[in-house]
C-alpha positions in Angstrom: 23.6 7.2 -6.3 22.3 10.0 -8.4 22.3 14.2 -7.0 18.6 14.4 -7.8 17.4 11.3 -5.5 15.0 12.3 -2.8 13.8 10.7 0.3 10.7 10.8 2.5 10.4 9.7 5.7 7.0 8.8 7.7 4.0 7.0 8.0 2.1 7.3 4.8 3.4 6.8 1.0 2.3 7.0 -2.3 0.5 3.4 -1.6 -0.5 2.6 -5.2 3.2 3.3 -6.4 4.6 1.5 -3.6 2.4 -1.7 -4.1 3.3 -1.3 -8.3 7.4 -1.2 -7.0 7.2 -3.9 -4.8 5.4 -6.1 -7.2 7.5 -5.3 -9.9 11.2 -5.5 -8.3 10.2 -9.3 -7.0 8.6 -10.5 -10.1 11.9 -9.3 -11.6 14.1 -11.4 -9.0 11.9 -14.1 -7.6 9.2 -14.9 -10.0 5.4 -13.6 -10.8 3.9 -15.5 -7.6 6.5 -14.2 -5.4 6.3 -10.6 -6.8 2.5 -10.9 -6.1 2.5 -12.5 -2.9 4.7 -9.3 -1.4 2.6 -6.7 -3.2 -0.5 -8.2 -1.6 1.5 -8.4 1.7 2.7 -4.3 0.9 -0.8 -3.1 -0.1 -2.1 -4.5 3.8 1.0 -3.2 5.3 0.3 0.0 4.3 -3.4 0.0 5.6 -1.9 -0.7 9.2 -2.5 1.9 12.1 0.3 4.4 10.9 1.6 4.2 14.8 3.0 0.8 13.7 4.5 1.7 10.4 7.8 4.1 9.4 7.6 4.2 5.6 10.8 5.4 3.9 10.5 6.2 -0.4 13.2 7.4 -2.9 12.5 9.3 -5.8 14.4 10.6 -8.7 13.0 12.6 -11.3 9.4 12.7 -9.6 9.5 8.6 -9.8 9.4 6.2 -6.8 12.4 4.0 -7.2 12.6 2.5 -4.0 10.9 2.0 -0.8 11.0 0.2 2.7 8.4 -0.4 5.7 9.2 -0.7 9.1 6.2 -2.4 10.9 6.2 -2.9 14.8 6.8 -6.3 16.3 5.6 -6.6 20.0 7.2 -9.3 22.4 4.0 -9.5 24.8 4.1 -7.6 27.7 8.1 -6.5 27.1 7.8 -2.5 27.0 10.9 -2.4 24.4 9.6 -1.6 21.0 10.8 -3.2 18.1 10.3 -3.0 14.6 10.4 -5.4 11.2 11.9 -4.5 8.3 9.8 -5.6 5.0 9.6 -5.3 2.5 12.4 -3.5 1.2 12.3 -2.9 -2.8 14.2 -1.0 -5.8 13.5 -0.8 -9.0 15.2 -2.9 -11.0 16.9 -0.5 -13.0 18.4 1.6 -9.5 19.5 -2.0 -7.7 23.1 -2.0 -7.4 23.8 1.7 -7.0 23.4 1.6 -3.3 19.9 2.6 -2.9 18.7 -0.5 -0.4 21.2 0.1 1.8 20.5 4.3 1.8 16.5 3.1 2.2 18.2 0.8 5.1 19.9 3.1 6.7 17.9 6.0 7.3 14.8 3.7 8.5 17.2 2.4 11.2 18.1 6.2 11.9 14.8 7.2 12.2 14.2 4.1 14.2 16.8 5.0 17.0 15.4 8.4 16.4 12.1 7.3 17.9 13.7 5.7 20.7 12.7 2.2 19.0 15.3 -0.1 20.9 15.6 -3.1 18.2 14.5 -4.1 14.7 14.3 -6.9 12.8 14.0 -8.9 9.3 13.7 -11.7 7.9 16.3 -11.9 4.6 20.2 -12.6 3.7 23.2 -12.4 6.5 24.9 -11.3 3.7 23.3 -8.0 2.6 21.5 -7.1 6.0 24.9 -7.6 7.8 26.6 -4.8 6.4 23.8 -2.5 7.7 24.5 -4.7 11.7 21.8 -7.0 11.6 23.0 -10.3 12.8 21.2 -13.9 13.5 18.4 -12.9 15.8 18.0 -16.1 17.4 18.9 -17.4 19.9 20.8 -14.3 20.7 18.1 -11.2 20.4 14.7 -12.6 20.2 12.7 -15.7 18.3 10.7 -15.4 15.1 6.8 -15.4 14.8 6.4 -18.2 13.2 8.3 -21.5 12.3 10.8 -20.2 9.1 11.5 -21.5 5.8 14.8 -20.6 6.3 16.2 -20.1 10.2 19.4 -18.3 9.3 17.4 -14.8 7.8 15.3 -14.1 11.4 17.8 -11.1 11.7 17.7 -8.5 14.5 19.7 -5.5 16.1 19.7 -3.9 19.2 19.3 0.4 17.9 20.3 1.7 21.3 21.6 1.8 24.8 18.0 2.5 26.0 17.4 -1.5 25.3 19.6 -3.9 27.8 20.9 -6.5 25.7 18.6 -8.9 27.3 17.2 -11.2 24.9 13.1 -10.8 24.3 11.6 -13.8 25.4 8.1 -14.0 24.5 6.6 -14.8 21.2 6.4 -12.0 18.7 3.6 -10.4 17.3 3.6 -8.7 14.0 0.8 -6.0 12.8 -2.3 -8.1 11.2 -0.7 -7.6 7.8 1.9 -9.6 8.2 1.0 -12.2 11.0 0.9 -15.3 8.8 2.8 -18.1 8.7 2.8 -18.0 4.8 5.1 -14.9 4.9 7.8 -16.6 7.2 
């Protein structure tokens, strides 16, 4: 990663950038409809109560190159807060430099940070592991809605604050995301 990258941390973003990112980075690996699909999911994300969203952007050179939201996931009446990770984007021309995982990181600092006990995503064992996500079910809590693909409903526990008891109750995502045609 370059000297002259800079990160933000918080609850806002530079929404139209972040929306033209996401878009463009899965059009790039997943195809037009894909790409579109997120960026629609991105733009509502980002119009959620900003007490459910941690938004974390990288710069370089005054330009977004990558970005990541955290939105909250609530397990009915469990008082343990948890977050879900998504989406997470770089621009195609910064992937492979380390970026994601730097955007992945410091969310899940800031996460433990705010005393959030575990978060959550929905992607590849293979990438999110190295960052200590593992398979979230049966062992941390279920997924919100039936999945496409089981083995990415990944989870973490951030703390000792949170007993490794498993959440038990269906999920709950912020309106933005509570869809089945996301999962």
């Amino acid at each position: 990663m370059s000297d002259n990258l800079t990160f933000v941390i918080g609850t806002q973003g530079p929404r139209q950038e972040i929306v033209a990112l996401v878009d463009h980075a899965f059009t790039e690996s997943d195809g037009a409809e894909e790409g579109a699909l997120v960026a629609d999911l991105t733009r509502n994300l980002l119009e959620a109560a900003d007490d459910d969203r941690v938004v974390l952007t990288a710069t370089q050179d005054g330009r977004l190159i990558g970005g990541a939201i955290f939105s909250r996931l609530r397990f009915g009446g469990d008082a343990r807060g948890a977050f879900l990770l998504g989406p997470l984007a770089v621009a195609p021309r910064a992937q492979g430099k380390g970026l994601g995982g730097a955007l992945v990181t410091r969310g899940l600092d800031e996460l433990r940070r705010r005393e959030v006990h575990a978060a959550f995503t929905y992607g590849d064992l293979n990438y999110y592991g190295r960052f200590g996500f593992g398979p979230a079910d049966p062992s941390l809590g279920p997924a919100p809605f039936p999945l496409t693909h089981p083995e990415g409903w990944l989870g973490q526990w951030l703390s000792d604050i949170a007993s490794p008891m498993r959440f038990t109750s269906m999920p709950r995502c912020v309106d933005a995301l509570h869809h089945p045609r996301y999962w």
